[in-house]
C-alpha positions as CSV (number, residue, x, y, z in Angstrom):
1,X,0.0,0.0,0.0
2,X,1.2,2.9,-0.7
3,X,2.2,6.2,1.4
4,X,-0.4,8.3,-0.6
5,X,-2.7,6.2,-0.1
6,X,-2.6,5.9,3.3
7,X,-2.4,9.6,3.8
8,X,-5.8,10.0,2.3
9,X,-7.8,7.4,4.0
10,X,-6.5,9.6,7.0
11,X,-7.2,13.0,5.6
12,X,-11.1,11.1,5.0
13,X,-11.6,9.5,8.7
14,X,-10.3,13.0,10.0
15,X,-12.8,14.9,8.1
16,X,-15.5,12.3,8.8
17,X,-14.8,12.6,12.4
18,X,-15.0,16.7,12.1
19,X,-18.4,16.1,10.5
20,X,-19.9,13.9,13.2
21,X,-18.4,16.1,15.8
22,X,-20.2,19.3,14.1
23,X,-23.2,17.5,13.6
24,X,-23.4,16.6,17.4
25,X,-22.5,20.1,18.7
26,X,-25.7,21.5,16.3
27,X,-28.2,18.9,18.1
28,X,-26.8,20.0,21.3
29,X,-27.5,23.6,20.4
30,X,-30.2,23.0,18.8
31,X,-31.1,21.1,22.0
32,X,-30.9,23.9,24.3
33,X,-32.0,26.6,22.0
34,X,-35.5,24.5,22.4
35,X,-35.3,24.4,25.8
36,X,-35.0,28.3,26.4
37,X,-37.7,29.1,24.2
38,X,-40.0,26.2,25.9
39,X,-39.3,27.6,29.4
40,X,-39.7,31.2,27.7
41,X,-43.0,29.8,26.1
42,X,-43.9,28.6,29.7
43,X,-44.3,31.8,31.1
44,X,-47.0,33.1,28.9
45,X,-49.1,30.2,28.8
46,X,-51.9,29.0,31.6
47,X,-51.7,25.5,30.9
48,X,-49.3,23.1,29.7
49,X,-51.1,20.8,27.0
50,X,-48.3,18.4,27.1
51,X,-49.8,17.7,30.8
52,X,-53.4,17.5,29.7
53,X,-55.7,14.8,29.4
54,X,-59.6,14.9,27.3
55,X,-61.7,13.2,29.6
56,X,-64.5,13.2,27.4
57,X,-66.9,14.9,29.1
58,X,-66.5,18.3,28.2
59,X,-63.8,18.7,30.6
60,X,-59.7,18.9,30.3
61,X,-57.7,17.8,33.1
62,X,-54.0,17.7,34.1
63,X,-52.7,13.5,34.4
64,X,-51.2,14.4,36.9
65,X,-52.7,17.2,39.6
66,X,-50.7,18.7,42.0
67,X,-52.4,20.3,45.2
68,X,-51.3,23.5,46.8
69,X,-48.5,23.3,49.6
70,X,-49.8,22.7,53.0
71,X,-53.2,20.6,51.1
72,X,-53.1,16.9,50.4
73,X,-54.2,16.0,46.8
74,X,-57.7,14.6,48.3
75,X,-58.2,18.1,50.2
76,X,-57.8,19.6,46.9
77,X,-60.0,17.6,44.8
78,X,-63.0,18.1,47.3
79,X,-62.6,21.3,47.7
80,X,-62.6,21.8,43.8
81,X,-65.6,19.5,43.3
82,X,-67.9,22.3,43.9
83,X,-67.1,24.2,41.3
84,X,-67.5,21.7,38.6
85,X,-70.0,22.1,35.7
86,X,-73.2,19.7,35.2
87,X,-72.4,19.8,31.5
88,X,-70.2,21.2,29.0
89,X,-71.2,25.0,28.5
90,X,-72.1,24.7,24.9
91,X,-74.5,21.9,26.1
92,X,-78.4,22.2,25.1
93,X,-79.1,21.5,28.4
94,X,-76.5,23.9,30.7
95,X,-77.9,26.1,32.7
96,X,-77.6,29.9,32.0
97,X,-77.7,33.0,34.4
98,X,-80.5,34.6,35.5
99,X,-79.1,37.7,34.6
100,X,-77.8,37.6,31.7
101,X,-78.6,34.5,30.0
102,X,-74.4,33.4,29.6
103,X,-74.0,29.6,30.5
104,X,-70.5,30.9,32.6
105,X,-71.9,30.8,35.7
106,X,-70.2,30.6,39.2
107,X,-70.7,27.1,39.6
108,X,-69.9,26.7,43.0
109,X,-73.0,28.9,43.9
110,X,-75.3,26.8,41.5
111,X,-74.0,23.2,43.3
112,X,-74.5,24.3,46.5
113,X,-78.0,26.2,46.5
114,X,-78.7,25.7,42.8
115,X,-78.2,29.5,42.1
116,X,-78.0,30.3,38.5
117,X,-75.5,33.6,37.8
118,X,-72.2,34.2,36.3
119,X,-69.6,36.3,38.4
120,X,-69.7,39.4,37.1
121,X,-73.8,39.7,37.8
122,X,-73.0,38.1,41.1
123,X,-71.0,41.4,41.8
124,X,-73.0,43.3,40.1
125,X,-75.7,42.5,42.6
126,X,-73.7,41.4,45.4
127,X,-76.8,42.1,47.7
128,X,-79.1,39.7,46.1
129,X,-76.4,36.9,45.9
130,X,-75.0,37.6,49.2
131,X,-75.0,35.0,51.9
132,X,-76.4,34.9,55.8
133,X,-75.5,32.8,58.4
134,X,-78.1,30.9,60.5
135,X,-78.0,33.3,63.1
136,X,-78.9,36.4,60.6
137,X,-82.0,34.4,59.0
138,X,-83.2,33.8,62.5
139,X,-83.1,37.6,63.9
140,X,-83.3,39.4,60.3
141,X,-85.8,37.2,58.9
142,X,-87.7,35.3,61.9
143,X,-86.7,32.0,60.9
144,X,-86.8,28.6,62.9
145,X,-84.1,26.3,63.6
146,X,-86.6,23.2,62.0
147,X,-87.0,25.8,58.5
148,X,-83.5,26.1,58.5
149,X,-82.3,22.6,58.7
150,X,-84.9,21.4,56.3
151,X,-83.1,20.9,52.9
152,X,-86.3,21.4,51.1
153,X,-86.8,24.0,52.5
154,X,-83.9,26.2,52.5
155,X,-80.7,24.3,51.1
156,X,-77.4,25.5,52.9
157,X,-73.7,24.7,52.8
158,X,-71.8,24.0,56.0
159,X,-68.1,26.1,56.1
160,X,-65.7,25.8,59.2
161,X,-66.5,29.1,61.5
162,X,-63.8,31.2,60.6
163,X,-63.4,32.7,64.4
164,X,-62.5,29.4,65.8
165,X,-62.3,25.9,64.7
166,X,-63.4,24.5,68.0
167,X,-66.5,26.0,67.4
168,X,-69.4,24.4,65.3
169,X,-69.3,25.0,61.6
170,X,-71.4,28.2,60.1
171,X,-74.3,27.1,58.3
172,X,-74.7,29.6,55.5
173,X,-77.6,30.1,53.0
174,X,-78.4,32.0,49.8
175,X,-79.9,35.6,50.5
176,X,-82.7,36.0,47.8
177,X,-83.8,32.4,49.1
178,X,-84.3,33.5,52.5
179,X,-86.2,36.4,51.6
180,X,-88.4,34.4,49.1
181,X,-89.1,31.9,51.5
182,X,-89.6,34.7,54.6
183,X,-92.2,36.9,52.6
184,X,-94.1,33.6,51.6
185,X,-94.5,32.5,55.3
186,X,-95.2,36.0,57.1
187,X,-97.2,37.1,54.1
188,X,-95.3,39.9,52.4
189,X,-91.8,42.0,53.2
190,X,-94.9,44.3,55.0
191,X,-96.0,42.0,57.2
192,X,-92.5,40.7,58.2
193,X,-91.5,44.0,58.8
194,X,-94.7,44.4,61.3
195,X,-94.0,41.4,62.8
196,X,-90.3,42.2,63.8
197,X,-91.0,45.7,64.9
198,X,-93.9,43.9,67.2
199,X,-91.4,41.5,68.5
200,X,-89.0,44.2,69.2
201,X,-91.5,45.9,71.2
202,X,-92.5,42.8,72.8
203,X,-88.8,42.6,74.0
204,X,-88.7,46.1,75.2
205,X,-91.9,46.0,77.5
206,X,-90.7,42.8,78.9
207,X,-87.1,44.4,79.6
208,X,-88.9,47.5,81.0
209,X,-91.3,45.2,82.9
210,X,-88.2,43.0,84.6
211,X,-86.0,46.7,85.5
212,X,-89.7,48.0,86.9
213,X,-89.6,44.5,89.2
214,X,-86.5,45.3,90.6
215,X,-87.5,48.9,91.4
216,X,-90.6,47.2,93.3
217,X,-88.1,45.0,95.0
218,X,-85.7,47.8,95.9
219,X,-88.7,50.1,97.2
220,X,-90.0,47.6,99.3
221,X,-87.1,46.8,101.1
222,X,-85.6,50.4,101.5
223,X,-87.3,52.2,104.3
224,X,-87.1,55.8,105.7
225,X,-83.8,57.5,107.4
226,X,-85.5,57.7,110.6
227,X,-87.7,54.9,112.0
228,X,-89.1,54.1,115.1
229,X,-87.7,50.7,116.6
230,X,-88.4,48.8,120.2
231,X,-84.8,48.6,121.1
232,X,-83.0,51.6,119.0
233,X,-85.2,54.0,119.3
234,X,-85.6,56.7,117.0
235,X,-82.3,57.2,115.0
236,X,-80.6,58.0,112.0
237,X,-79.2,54.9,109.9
238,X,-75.6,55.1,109.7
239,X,-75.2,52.5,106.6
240,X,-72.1,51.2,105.5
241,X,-70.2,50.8,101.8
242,X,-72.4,49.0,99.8
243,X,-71.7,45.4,98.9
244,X,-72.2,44.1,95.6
245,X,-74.9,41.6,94.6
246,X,-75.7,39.9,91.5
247,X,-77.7,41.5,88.8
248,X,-76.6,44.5,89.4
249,X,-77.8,45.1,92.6
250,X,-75.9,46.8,95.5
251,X,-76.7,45.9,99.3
252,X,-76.1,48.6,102.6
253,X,-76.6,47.5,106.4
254,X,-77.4,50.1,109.0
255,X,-74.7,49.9,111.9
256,X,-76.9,50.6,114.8
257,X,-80.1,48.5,114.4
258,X,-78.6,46.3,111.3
259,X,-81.7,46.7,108.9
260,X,-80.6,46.0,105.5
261,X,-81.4,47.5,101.8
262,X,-81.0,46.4,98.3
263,X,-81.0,48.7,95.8
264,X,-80.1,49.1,91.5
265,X,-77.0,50.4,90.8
266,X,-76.5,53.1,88.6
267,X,-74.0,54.2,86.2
C-alpha cells in the first residue's frame, strides 16, 4: 500500500470525524436553543397541553394534579368538586344566568343552593347573591331552627367558622332564598317588617317590665332615714359601703339597728 494512499484514507476519517463532531454540537445547540424558548413559552401560557388529558366529558384535566403546599391532593380535589359544571357550557341543556342568560356561571353557587348567575352579575348585585349565616336568618328574617335545617326547605352549605375551629361550623344560606321563602310565610316583606317591629317591642316591654320589678323589689325593702324601733329607738341609719350583689344590685346595712337594703345600681 502505498504512502499516498494511506495519507488520504487519514485525511477522510479526520474529516469524517470533524463532521460527526459538528453535527453533534448542532443537536446539542439546537437542544438547548429549544429548551429556552419552551421555558420562555412557559411563562406566557396558563396551561401546559403536554400535561393534559380529554376526559370526554366536556372537561380537560392535568394527568397528573398537583395540590397547593400545606393541602393533600384529596383536600384539593374536594374542595374543587364544587365548582364543577353539570355539563359542558355549549350543552343544550347547561344552565344559564338569570341575569344575563351566559352559561358561565359561578358554579360553586349553582352546586350548593342551585343558584344560576355568572360572576360578574354576582357582583353586580352582590346584595341579592350575598350569603347569611343561620344566626342572621333567624333575627333578620324570623326563621326557625326546624326551616332552617330542612333541605327542602332552604338548602345551605356548611363552612368551618372562621373565628374558631373549636366552634361548630357556620351554616350559610343564599340571601334572595331566605327572603323568598320569609315573605311567603309572614305574608309579604310588610307584614314581616310588622312582625319584627312587634317582636321588638315585645322585648322592650318585657325588659322595662323586669327593671320595673327590681325597682318594686328595691322600694319595698328600702325604708325611711329615721324609724321608730323597740330597742333603738328613734335614729338615724348610719349605713355602711355598699356590697355588691348579682344582677346589678348593691346591698347597705345600718350599723346601729342592722336593717338592711338592696338597691339598682347606677352608672
Amino acid at each position: 500500500m502505498s504512502a499516498n494512499t494511506s495519507g488520504s484514507r487519514v485525511e477522510k476519517n479526520n474529516e469524517a470525524s470533524t463532521s460527526s463532531s459538528a453535527m453533534a454540537a448542532g443537536h446539542s445547540n439546537q437542544r438547548r436553543n429549544a429548551d429556552r424558548v419552551s421555558e420562555k413559552f412557559r411563562k406566557y401560557v396558563d396551561y401546559d397541553f403536554s400535561k393534559m388529558k380529554d376526559t370526554g366529558g366536556g372537561f380537560i384535566v392535568e394527568e397528573k394534579a398537583e395540590a397547593p403546599k400545606g393541602m393533600t391532593l384529596e383536600e384539593w380535589r374536594a374542595k374543587n368538586k364544587d365548582a364543577r359544571a353539570p355539563y359542558p357550557i355549549d350543552h343544550p341543556d347547561a344552565p344559564k344566568c338569570f341575569e344575563c342568560n351566559t352559561p358561565e356561571l359561578d358554579f360553586r353557587l349553582y352546586n350548593w343552593f342551585g343558584t344560576r348567575v355568572c360572576k360578574e352579575c354576582r357582583n353586580e348585585n352582590s346584595e341579592k347573591y350575598s350569603l347569611l349565616t343561620k344566626t342572621e336568618c333567624k333575627e333578620d328574617y324570623l326563621l326557625t331552627d326546624p326551616e332552617l335545617r330542612d333541605e327542602e326547605v332552604l338548602r345551605h352549605v356548611e363552612k368551618p367558622n372562621p373565628h374558631q375551629n373549636t366552634y361548630h361550623n357556620m351554616m350559610l344560606y343564599m340571601r334572595y332564598q331566605v327572603e323568598e321563602f320569609a315573605f311567603k310565610k309572614w305574608g309579604s316583606a310588610e307584614a314581616l317588617d310588622a312582625e319584627y317591629e312587634r317582636r321588638e317591642e315585645a322585648k322592650k316591654k318585657k325588659k322595662d317590665q323586669k327593671f320595673l320589678k327590681k325597682l318594686k323589689e328595691m322600694r319595698r325593702t328600702t325604708r325611711a332615714e329615721q324609724i321608730t324601733k323597740k330597742d333603738y329607738g328613734l335614729h338615724t341609719h348610719r349605713w355602711s359601703e355598699p356590697t355588691q350583689l348579682p344582677n346589678n344590685m348593691l346591698s347597705r346595712k345600718c350599723e346601729i339597728c342592722g336593717m338592711q337594703t338592696e338597691e339598682l345600681a347606677f352608672g
